[in-house]
NUTOR-498200 format. One record per atom (N, C-alpha, C, CB): x, y, z; residue in three letters. Coordinates in steps of 0.2 Angstrom, whole numbers, padded with zeros to 4 digits, always signed. Glycine has a CB too. Layout:
<atoms>
XYZALA;...
</atoms>
This chain:
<atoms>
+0449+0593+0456UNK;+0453+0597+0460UNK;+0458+0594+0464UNK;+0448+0601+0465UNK;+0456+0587+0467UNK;+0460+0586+0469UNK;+0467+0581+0467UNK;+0457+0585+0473UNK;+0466+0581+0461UNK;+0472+0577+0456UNK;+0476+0583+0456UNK;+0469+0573+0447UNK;+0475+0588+0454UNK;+0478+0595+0453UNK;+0483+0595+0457UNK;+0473+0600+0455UNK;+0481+0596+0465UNK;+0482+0598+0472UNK;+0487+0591+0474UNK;+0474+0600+0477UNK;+0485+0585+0473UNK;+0491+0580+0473UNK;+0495+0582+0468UNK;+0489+0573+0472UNK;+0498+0584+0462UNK;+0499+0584+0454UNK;+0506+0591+0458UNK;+0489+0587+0447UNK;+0502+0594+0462UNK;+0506+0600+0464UNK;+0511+0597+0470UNK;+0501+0606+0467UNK;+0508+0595+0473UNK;+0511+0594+0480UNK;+0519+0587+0476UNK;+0503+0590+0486UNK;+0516+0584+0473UNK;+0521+0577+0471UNK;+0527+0583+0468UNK;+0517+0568+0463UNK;+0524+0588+0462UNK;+0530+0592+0462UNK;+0535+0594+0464UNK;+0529+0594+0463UNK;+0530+0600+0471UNK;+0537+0600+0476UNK;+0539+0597+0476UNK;+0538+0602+0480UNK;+0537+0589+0479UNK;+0543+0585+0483UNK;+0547+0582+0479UNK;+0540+0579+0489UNK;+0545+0582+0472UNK;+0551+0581+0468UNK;+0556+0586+0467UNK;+0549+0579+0462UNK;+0553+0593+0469UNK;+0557+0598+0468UNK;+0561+0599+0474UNK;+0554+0604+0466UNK;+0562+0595+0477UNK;+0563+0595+0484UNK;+0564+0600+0490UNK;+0566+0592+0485UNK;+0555+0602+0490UNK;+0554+0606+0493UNK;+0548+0602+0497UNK;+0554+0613+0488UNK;+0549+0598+0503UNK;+0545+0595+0505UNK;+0539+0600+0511UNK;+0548+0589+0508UNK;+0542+0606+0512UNK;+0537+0613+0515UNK;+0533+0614+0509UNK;+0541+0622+0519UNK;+0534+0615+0504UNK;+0529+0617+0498UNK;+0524+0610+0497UNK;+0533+0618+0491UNK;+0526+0604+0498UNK;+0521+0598+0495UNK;+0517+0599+0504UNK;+0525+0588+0491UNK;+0519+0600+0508UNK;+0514+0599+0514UNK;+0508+0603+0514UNK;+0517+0600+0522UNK;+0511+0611+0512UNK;+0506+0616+0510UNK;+0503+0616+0506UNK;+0508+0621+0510UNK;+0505+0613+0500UNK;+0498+0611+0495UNK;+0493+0605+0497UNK;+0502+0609+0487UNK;+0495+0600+0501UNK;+0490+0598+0503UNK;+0485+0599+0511UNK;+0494+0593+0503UNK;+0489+0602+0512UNK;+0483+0605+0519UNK;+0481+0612+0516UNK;+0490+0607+0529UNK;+0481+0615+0510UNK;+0477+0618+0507UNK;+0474+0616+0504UNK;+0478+0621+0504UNK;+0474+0608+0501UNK;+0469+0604+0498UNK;+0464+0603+0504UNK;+0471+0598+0495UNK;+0468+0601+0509UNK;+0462+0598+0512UNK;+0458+0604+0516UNK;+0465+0593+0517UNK;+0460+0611+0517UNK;+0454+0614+0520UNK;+0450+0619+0516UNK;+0457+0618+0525UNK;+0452+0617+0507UNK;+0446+0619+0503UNK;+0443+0614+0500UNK;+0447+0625+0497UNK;+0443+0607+0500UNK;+0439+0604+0499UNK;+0435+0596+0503UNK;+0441+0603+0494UNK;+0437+0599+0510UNK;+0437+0592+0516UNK;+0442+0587+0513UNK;+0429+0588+0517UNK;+0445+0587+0511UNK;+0450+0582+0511UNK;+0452+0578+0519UNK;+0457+0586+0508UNK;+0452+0584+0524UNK;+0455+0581+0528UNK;+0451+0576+0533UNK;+0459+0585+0531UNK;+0446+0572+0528UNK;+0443+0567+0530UNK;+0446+0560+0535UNK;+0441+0565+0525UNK;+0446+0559+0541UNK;+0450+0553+0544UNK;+0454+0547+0539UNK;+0445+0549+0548UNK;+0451+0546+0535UNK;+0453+0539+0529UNK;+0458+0541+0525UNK;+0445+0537+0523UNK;+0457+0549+0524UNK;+0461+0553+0520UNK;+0469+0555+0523UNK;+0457+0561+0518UNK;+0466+0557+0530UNK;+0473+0560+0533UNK;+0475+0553+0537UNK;+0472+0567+0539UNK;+0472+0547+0537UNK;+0478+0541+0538UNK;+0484+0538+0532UNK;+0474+0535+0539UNK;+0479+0542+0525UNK;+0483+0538+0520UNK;+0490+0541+0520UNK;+0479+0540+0512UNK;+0488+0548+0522UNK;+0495+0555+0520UNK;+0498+0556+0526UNK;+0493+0564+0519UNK;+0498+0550+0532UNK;+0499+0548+0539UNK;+0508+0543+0535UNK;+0490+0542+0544UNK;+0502+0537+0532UNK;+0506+0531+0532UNK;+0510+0534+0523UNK;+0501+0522+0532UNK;+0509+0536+0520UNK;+0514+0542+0517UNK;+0520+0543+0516UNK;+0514+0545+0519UNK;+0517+0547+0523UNK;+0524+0551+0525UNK;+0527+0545+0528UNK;+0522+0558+0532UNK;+0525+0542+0532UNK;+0532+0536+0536UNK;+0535+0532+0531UNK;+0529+0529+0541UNK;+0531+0530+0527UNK;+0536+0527+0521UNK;+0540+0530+0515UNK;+0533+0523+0518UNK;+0540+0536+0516UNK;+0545+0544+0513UNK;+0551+0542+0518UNK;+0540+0553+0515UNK;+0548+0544+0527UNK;+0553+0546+0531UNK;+0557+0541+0533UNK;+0552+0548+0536UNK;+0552+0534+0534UNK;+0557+0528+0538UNK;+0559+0525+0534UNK;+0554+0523+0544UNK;+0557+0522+0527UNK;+0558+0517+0524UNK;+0560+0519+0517UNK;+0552+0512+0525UNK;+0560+0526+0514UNK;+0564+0527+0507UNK;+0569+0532+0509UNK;+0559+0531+0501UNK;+0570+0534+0515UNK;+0575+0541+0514UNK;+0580+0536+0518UNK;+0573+0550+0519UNK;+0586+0535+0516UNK;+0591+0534+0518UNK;+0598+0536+0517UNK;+0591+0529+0518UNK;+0600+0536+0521UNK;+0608+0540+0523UNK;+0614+0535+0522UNK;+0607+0542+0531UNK;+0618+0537+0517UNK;+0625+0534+0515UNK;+0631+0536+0524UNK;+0628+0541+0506UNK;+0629+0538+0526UNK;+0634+0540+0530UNK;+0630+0537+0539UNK;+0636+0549+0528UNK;+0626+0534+0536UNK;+0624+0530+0543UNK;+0623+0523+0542UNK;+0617+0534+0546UNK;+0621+0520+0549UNK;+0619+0512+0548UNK;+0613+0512+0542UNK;+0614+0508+0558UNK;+0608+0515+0540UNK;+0606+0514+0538UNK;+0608+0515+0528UNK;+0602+0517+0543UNK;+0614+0514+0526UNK;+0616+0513+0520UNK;+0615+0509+0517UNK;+0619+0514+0520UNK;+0613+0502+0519UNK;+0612+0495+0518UNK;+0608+0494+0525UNK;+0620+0490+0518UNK;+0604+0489+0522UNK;+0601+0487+0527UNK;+0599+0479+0524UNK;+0595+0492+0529UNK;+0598+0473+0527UNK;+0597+0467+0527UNK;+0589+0467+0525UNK;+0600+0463+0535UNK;+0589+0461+0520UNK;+0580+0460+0518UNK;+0577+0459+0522UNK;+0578+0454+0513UNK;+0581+0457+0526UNK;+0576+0454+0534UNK;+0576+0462+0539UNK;+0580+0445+0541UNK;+0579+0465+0538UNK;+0577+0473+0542UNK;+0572+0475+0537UNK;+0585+0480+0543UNK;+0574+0476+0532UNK;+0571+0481+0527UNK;+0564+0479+0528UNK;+0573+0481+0519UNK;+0560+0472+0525UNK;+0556+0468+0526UNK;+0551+0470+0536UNK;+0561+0461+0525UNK;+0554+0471+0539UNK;+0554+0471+0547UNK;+0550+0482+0547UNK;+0565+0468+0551UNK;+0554+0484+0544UNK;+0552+0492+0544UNK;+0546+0492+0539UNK;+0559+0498+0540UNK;+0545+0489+0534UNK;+0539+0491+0531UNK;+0534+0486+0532UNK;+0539+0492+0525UNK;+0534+0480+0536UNK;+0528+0477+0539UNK;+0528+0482+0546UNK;+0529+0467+0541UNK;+0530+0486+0550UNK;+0528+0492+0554UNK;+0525+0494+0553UNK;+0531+0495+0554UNK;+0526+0499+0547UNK;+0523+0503+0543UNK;+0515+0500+0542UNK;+0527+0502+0537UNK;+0516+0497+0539UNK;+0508+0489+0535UNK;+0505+0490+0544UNK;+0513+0474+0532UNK;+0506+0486+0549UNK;+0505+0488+0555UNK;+0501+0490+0558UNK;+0508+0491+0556UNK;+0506+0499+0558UNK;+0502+0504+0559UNK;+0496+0504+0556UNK;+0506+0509+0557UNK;+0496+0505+0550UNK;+0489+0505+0544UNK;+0484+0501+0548UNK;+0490+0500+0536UNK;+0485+0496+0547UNK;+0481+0491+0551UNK;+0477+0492+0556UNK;+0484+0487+0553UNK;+0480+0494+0559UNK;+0478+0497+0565UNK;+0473+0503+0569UNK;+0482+0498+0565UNK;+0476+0507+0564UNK;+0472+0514+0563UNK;+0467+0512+0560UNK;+0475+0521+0559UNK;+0466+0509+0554UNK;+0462+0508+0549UNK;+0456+0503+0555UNK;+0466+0504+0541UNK;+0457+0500+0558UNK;+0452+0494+0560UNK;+0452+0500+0567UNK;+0455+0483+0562UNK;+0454+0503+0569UNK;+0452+0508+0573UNK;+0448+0515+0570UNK;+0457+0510+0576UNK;+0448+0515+0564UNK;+0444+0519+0561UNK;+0436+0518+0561UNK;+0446+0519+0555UNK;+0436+0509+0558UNK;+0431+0507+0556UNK;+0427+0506+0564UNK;+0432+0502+0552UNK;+0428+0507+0568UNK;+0427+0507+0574UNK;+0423+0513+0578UNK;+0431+0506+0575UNK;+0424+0518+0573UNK;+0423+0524+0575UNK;+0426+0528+0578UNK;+0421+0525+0576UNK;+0431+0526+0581UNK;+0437+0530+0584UNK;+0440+0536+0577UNK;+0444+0523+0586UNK;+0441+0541+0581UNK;+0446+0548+0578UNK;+0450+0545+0578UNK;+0447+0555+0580UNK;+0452+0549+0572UNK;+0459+0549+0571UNK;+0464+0549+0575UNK;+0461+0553+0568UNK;+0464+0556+0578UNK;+0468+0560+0584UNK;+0467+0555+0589UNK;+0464+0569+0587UNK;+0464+0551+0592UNK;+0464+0546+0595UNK;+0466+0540+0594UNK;+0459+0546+0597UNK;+0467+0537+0587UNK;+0469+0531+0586UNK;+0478+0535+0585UNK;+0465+0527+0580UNK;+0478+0541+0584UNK;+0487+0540+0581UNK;+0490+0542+0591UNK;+0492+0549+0572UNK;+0486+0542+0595UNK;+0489+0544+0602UNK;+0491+0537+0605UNK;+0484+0549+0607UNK;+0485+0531+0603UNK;+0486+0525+0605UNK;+0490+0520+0604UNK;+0482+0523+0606UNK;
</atoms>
């Protein structure tokens, strides 16, 4: 079910329709618990490397960028993970590790 529900969601966002892949996953996740902490860090750090580090804009600074910026945004990213994740194992929520 849930290869399905991922299978659907990559879809839309190839169809680029990125309100349709959010909705098929937060339908995954509230008919099969998906939205386990471990789960919704994965679809956390995701989304940031969708938003900050693959979507870029011809008509801004961000058209080019230097191996050493580029490099610099996705150790962020790596980071972030890190972070959340050893705050996971800690037993910290979610909702509490993405506020800190």
């Amino acid at each position: 079910f849930k290869l399905a529900s991922l299978a659907r969601a990559w879809i839309f966002e190839l169809a680029g329709d990125p309100a349709g892949a959010r909705a098929a996953l937060q339908r995954m996740g509230q008919e099969r618990g998906f939205e386990q902490d471990a789960d919704r860090l994965l679809m956390k750090v995701a989304e940031r490397i969708r938003l900050e580090f693959l979507c870029q804009n011809a008509y801004t600074e961000d058209a080019f960028s230097p191996p050493e910026q580029t490099a610099a945004k996705i150790g962020e990213i790596l980071e972030f993970h890190d972070r959340a994740a050893a705050g996971l194992k800690e037993g910290i929520l979610l909702d509490e590790v993405l506020k800190g």
